[in-house]
C-alpha positions in Angstrom: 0.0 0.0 0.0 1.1 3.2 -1.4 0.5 6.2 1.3 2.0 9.5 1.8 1.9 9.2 6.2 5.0 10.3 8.2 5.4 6.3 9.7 6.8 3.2 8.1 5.6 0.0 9.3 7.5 -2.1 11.7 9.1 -5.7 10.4 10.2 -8.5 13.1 13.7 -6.6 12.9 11.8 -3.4 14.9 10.6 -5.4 17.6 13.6 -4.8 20.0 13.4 -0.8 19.1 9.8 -0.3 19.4 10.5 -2.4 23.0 13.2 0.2 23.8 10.4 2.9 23.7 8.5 1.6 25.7 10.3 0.5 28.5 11.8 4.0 28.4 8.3 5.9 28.4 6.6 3.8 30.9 9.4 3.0 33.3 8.7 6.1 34.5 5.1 6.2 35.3 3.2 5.1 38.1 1.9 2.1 36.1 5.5 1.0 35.6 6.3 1.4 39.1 3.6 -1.2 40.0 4.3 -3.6 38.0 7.9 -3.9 38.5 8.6 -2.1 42.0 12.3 -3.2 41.7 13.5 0.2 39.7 16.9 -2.0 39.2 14.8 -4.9 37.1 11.9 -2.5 35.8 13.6 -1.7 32.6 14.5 -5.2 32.0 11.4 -6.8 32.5 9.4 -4.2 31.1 11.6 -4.4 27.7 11.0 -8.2 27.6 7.3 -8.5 28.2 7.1 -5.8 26.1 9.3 -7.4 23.8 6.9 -9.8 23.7 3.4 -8.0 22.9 5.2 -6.7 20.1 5.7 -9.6 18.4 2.3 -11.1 19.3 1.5 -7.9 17.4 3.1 -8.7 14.3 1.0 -11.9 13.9 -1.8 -10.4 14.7 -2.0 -7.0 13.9 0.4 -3.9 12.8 3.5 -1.6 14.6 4.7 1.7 13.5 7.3 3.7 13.9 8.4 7.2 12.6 11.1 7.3 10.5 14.2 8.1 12.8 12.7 6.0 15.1 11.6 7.9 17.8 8.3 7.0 18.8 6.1 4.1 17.4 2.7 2.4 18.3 1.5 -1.1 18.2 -1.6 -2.2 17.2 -3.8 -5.6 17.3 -6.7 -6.3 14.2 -9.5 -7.3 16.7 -12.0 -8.7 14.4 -12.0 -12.1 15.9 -10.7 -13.5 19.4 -7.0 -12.7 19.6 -5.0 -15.7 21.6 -2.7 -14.4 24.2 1.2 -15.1 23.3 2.0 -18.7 23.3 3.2 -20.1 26.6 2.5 -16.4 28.2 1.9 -17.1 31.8 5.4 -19.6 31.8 7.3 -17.1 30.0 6.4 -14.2 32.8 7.2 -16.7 35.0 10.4 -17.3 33.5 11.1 -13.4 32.9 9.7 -12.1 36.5 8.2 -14.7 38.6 7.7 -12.0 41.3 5.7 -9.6 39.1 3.9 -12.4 36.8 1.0 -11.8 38.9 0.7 -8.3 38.1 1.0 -8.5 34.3 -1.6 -10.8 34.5 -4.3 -8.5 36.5 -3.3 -5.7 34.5 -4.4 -8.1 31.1 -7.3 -9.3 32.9 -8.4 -5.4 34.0 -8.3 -4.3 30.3 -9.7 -7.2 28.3 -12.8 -6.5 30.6 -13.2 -3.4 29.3 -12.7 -4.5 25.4 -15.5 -3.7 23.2 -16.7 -6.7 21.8 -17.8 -5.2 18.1 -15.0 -5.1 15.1 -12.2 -2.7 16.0 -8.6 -1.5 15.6 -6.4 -1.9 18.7 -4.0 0.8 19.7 -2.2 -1.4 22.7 0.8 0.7 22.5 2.0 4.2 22.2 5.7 4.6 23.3 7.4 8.6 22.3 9.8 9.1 24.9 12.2 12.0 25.4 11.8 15.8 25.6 10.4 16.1 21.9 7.2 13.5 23.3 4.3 15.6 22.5 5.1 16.1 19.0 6.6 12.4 18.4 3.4 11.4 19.9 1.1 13.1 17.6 3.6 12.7 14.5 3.4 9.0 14.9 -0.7 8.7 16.1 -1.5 11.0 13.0 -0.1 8.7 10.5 -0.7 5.2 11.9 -4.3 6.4 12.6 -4.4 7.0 9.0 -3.3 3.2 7.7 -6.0 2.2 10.0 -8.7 4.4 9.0 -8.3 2.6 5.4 -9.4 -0.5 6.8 -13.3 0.7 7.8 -13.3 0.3 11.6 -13.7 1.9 14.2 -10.5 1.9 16.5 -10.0 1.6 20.6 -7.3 2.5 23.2 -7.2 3.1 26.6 -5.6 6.4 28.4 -3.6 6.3 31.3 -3.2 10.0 32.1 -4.5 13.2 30.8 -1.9 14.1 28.0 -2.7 10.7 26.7 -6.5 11.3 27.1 -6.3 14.9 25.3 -3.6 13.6 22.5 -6.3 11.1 21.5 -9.2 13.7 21.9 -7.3 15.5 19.3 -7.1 12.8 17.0 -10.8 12.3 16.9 -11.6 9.6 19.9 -13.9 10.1 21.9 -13.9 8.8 25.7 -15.9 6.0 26.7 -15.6 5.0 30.4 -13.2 5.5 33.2 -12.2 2.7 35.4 -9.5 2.3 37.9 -6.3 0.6 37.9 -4.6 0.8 41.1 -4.3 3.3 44.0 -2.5 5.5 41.5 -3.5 5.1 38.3 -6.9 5.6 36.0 -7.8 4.1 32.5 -10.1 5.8 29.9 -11.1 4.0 27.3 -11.6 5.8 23.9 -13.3 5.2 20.7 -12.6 6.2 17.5 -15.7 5.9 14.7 -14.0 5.3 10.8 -14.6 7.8 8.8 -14.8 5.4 5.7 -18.0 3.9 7.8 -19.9 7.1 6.3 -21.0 8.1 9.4 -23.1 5.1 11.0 -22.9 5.0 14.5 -20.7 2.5 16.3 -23.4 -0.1 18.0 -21.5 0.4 21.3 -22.5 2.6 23.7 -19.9 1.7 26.3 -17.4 -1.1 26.8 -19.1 -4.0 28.2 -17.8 -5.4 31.3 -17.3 -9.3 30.2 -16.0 -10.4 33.6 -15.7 -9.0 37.4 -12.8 -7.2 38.0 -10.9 -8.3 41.3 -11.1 -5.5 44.0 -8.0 -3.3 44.1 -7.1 -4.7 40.3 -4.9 -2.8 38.4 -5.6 -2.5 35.0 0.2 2.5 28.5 2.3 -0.7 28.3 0.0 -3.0 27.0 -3.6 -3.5 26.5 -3.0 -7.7 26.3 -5.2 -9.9 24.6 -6.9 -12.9 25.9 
Protein backbone atom coordinates (compact mmCIF):
# COMPACT_ATOMS: atom_id res chain seq x y z
CA UNK A 1 0.00 0.00 0.00
CA UNK A 2 1.09 3.16 -1.38
CA UNK A 3 0.52 6.21 1.33
CA UNK A 4 1.97 9.49 1.83
CA UNK A 5 1.91 9.16 6.17
CA UNK A 6 5.01 10.25 8.20
CA UNK A 7 5.41 6.34 9.69
CA UNK A 8 6.77 3.23 8.10
CA UNK A 9 5.63 -0.05 9.29
CA UNK A 10 7.51 -2.10 11.75
CA UNK A 11 9.14 -5.69 10.43
CA UNK A 12 10.24 -8.46 13.15
CA UNK A 13 13.67 -6.56 12.95
CA UNK A 14 11.79 -3.37 14.86
CA UNK A 15 10.61 -5.35 17.55
CA UNK A 16 13.56 -4.81 20.02
CA UNK A 17 13.37 -0.79 19.09
CA UNK A 18 9.81 -0.26 19.42
CA UNK A 19 10.45 -2.42 23.02
CA UNK A 20 13.21 0.18 23.83
CA UNK A 21 10.41 2.88 23.71
CA UNK A 22 8.55 1.62 25.66
CA UNK A 23 10.27 0.54 28.47
CA UNK A 24 11.81 4.04 28.41
CA UNK A 25 8.33 5.85 28.43
CA UNK A 26 6.56 3.77 30.90
CA UNK A 27 9.43 2.96 33.29
CA UNK A 28 8.75 6.14 34.54
CA UNK A 29 5.14 6.23 35.32
CA UNK A 30 3.23 5.09 38.06
CA UNK A 31 1.94 2.08 36.06
CA UNK A 32 5.54 1.04 35.64
CA UNK A 33 6.31 1.42 39.13
CA UNK A 34 3.63 -1.19 39.96
CA UNK A 35 4.32 -3.62 37.95
CA UNK A 36 7.92 -3.87 38.48
CA UNK A 37 8.62 -2.12 41.98
CA UNK A 38 12.26 -3.17 41.71
CA UNK A 39 13.47 0.16 39.71
CA UNK A 40 16.88 -1.96 39.21
CA UNK A 41 14.82 -4.95 37.13
CA UNK A 42 11.91 -2.45 35.84
CA UNK A 43 13.58 -1.65 32.63
CA UNK A 44 14.54 -5.20 32.04
CA UNK A 45 11.37 -6.81 32.53
CA UNK A 46 9.41 -4.25 31.12
CA UNK A 47 11.61 -4.38 27.68
CA UNK A 48 11.04 -8.22 27.56
CA UNK A 49 7.27 -8.52 28.19
CA UNK A 50 7.06 -5.76 26.13
CA UNK A 51 9.31 -7.37 23.84
CA UNK A 52 6.95 -9.84 23.73
CA UNK A 53 3.39 -8.01 22.87
CA UNK A 54 5.21 -6.67 20.09
CA UNK A 55 5.73 -9.61 18.42
CA UNK A 56 2.26 -11.08 19.34
CA UNK A 57 1.50 -7.93 17.43
CA UNK A 58 3.11 -8.72 14.29
CA UNK A 59 1.05 -11.87 13.87
CA UNK A 60 -1.82 -10.45 14.70
CA UNK A 61 -2.01 -6.97 13.94
CA UNK A 62 0.44 -3.92 12.76
CA UNK A 63 3.48 -1.63 14.59
CA UNK A 64 4.70 1.73 13.50
CA UNK A 65 7.28 3.68 13.90
CA UNK A 66 8.39 7.23 12.62
CA UNK A 67 11.13 7.27 10.50
CA UNK A 68 14.22 8.11 12.83
CA UNK A 69 12.74 6.05 15.13
CA UNK A 70 11.61 7.95 17.82
CA UNK A 71 8.34 6.99 18.80
CA UNK A 72 6.13 4.09 17.43
CA UNK A 73 2.72 2.45 18.28
CA UNK A 74 1.48 -1.11 18.21
CA UNK A 75 -1.63 -2.16 17.25
CA UNK A 76 -3.83 -5.63 17.27
CA UNK A 77 -6.73 -6.33 14.22
CA UNK A 78 -9.47 -7.35 16.67
CA UNK A 79 -11.99 -8.70 14.43
CA UNK A 80 -11.96 -12.05 15.94
CA UNK A 81 -10.75 -13.46 19.40
CA UNK A 82 -7.05 -12.66 19.58
CA UNK A 83 -5.02 -15.66 21.60
CA UNK A 84 -2.73 -14.42 24.22
CA UNK A 85 1.17 -15.11 23.34
CA UNK A 86 2.01 -18.75 23.30
CA UNK A 87 3.19 -20.10 26.64
CA UNK A 88 2.45 -16.36 28.21
CA UNK A 89 1.94 -17.05 31.80
CA UNK A 90 5.35 -19.56 31.75
CA UNK A 91 7.31 -17.10 29.97
CA UNK A 92 6.39 -14.24 32.77
CA UNK A 93 7.17 -16.72 34.98
CA UNK A 94 10.41 -17.34 33.55
CA UNK A 95 11.10 -13.40 32.92
CA UNK A 96 9.70 -12.12 36.47
CA UNK A 97 8.17 -14.70 38.65
CA UNK A 98 7.75 -12.04 41.35
CA UNK A 99 5.74 -9.61 39.13
CA UNK A 100 3.90 -12.44 36.77
CA UNK A 101 0.95 -11.81 38.90
CA UNK A 102 0.65 -8.32 38.09
CA UNK A 103 1.04 -8.47 34.25
CA UNK A 104 -1.60 -10.82 34.48
CA UNK A 105 -4.28 -8.47 36.55
CA UNK A 106 -3.28 -5.66 34.47
CA UNK A 107 -4.36 -8.07 31.12
CA UNK A 108 -7.31 -9.29 32.91
CA UNK A 109 -8.44 -5.38 34.01
CA UNK A 110 -8.34 -4.29 30.30
CA UNK A 111 -9.68 -7.17 28.35
CA UNK A 112 -12.80 -6.53 30.64
CA UNK A 113 -13.21 -3.35 29.27
CA UNK A 114 -12.68 -4.47 25.44
CA UNK A 115 -15.49 -3.70 23.21
CA UNK A 116 -16.66 -6.69 21.80
CA UNK A 117 -17.77 -5.17 18.06
CA UNK A 118 -14.96 -5.10 15.12
CA UNK A 119 -12.21 -2.65 15.95
CA UNK A 120 -8.64 -1.50 15.56
CA UNK A 121 -6.40 -1.88 18.66
CA UNK A 122 -4.01 0.75 19.69
CA UNK A 123 -2.21 -1.44 22.68
CA UNK A 124 0.79 0.73 22.51
CA UNK A 125 2.02 4.24 22.15
CA UNK A 126 5.68 4.62 23.33
CA UNK A 127 7.38 8.63 22.26
CA UNK A 128 9.77 9.14 24.93
CA UNK A 129 12.22 12.04 25.42
CA UNK A 130 11.81 15.82 25.56
CA UNK A 131 10.43 16.10 21.89
CA UNK A 132 7.23 13.48 23.28
CA UNK A 133 4.26 15.60 22.46
CA UNK A 134 5.07 16.13 19.03
CA UNK A 135 6.55 12.45 18.42
CA UNK A 136 3.36 11.43 19.90
CA UNK A 137 1.13 13.09 17.60
CA UNK A 138 3.61 12.74 14.46
CA UNK A 139 3.39 9.04 14.93
CA UNK A 140 -0.71 8.67 16.08
CA UNK A 141 -1.51 10.96 12.98
CA UNK A 142 -0.07 8.67 10.54
CA UNK A 143 -0.72 5.21 11.94
CA UNK A 144 -4.30 6.37 12.65
CA UNK A 145 -4.43 6.99 9.03
CA UNK A 146 -3.26 3.18 7.67
CA UNK A 147 -5.95 2.18 10.00
CA UNK A 148 -8.75 4.36 8.95
CA UNK A 149 -8.28 2.59 5.36
CA UNK A 150 -9.38 -0.54 6.78
CA UNK A 151 -13.32 0.67 7.80
CA UNK A 152 -13.32 0.31 11.63
CA UNK A 153 -13.66 1.91 14.16
CA UNK A 154 -10.53 1.90 16.47
CA UNK A 155 -10.03 1.64 20.62
CA UNK A 156 -7.32 2.54 23.25
CA UNK A 157 -7.17 3.13 26.58
CA UNK A 158 -5.56 6.44 28.38
CA UNK A 159 -3.56 6.26 31.26
CA UNK A 160 -3.19 9.96 32.09
CA UNK A 161 -4.54 13.21 30.79
CA UNK A 162 -1.92 14.12 27.98
CA UNK A 163 -2.70 10.65 26.72
CA UNK A 164 -6.52 11.26 27.13
CA UNK A 165 -6.26 14.89 25.30
CA UNK A 166 -3.60 13.64 22.54
CA UNK A 167 -6.31 11.15 21.53
CA UNK A 168 -9.17 13.66 21.93
CA UNK A 169 -7.35 15.52 19.27
CA UNK A 170 -7.06 12.83 16.98
CA UNK A 171 -10.84 12.26 16.87
CA UNK A 172 -11.59 9.62 19.95
CA UNK A 173 -13.87 10.10 21.91
CA UNK A 174 -13.88 8.81 25.67
CA UNK A 175 -15.94 5.99 26.70
CA UNK A 176 -15.63 5.02 30.36
CA UNK A 177 -13.20 5.46 33.22
CA UNK A 178 -12.19 2.70 35.44
CA UNK A 179 -9.54 2.34 37.94
CA UNK A 180 -6.25 0.56 37.86
CA UNK A 181 -4.55 0.85 41.09
CA UNK A 182 -4.27 3.28 44.01
CA UNK A 183 -2.46 5.51 41.47
CA UNK A 184 -3.50 5.13 38.31
CA UNK A 185 -6.90 5.61 36.01
CA UNK A 186 -7.76 4.06 32.50
CA UNK A 187 -10.14 5.78 29.89
CA UNK A 188 -11.12 3.96 27.30
CA UNK A 189 -11.64 5.84 23.86
CA UNK A 190 -13.34 5.20 20.70
CA UNK A 191 -12.61 6.16 17.49
CA UNK A 192 -15.69 5.93 14.66
CA UNK A 193 -14.01 5.27 10.75
CA UNK A 194 -14.57 7.80 8.84
CA UNK A 195 -14.82 5.41 5.69
CA UNK A 196 -18.01 3.95 7.75
CA UNK A 197 -19.93 7.09 6.34
CA UNK A 198 -20.98 8.10 9.43
CA UNK A 199 -23.13 5.10 11.00
CA UNK A 200 -22.94 4.97 14.50
CA UNK A 201 -20.69 2.49 16.32
CA UNK A 202 -23.39 -0.14 17.95
CA UNK A 203 -21.45 0.43 21.28
CA UNK A 204 -22.47 2.57 23.73
CA UNK A 205 -19.92 1.70 26.34
CA UNK A 206 -17.41 -1.11 26.84
CA UNK A 207 -19.12 -4.04 28.17
CA UNK A 208 -17.82 -5.44 31.33
CA UNK A 209 -17.30 -9.25 30.20
CA UNK A 210 -15.97 -10.41 33.59
CA UNK A 211 -15.72 -9.04 37.43
CA UNK A 212 -12.79 -7.20 37.99
CA UNK A 213 -10.85 -8.32 41.28
CA UNK A 214 -11.06 -5.51 44.01
CA UNK A 215 -8.03 -3.27 44.11
CA UNK A 216 -7.12 -4.72 40.28
CA UNK A 217 -4.91 -2.81 38.39
CA UNK A 218 -5.58 -2.48 35.00
CA UNK A 219 0.22 2.54 28.48
CA UNK A 220 2.30 -0.71 28.30
CA UNK A 221 0.02 -2.97 27.02
CA UNK A 222 -3.58 -3.50 26.51
CA UNK A 223 -3.00 -7.67 26.29
CA UNK A 224 -5.22 -9.89 24.61
CA UNK A 225 -6.93 -12.92 25.86
Amino acid sequence: MNMSTPVIRARWCDTGRIAALVTEALAPTDLGAWLVPDERHRPTVLAAVAQIWTEHALLFGDAFLLPDGTAATVWFHRYRPIPPPAQYADRLTDLCSAYRDRFLQLDQALAARRPTEAHNHLALLAAPGPAEPGRAAAVLAGAQRWMDTLSLPTYAEAFTDVDRELLQRHGYTHRDTFPLDSHTTAHSMWRCSPLQSGRPSRNTRSPVRRPLAQNSVARIMNLAR
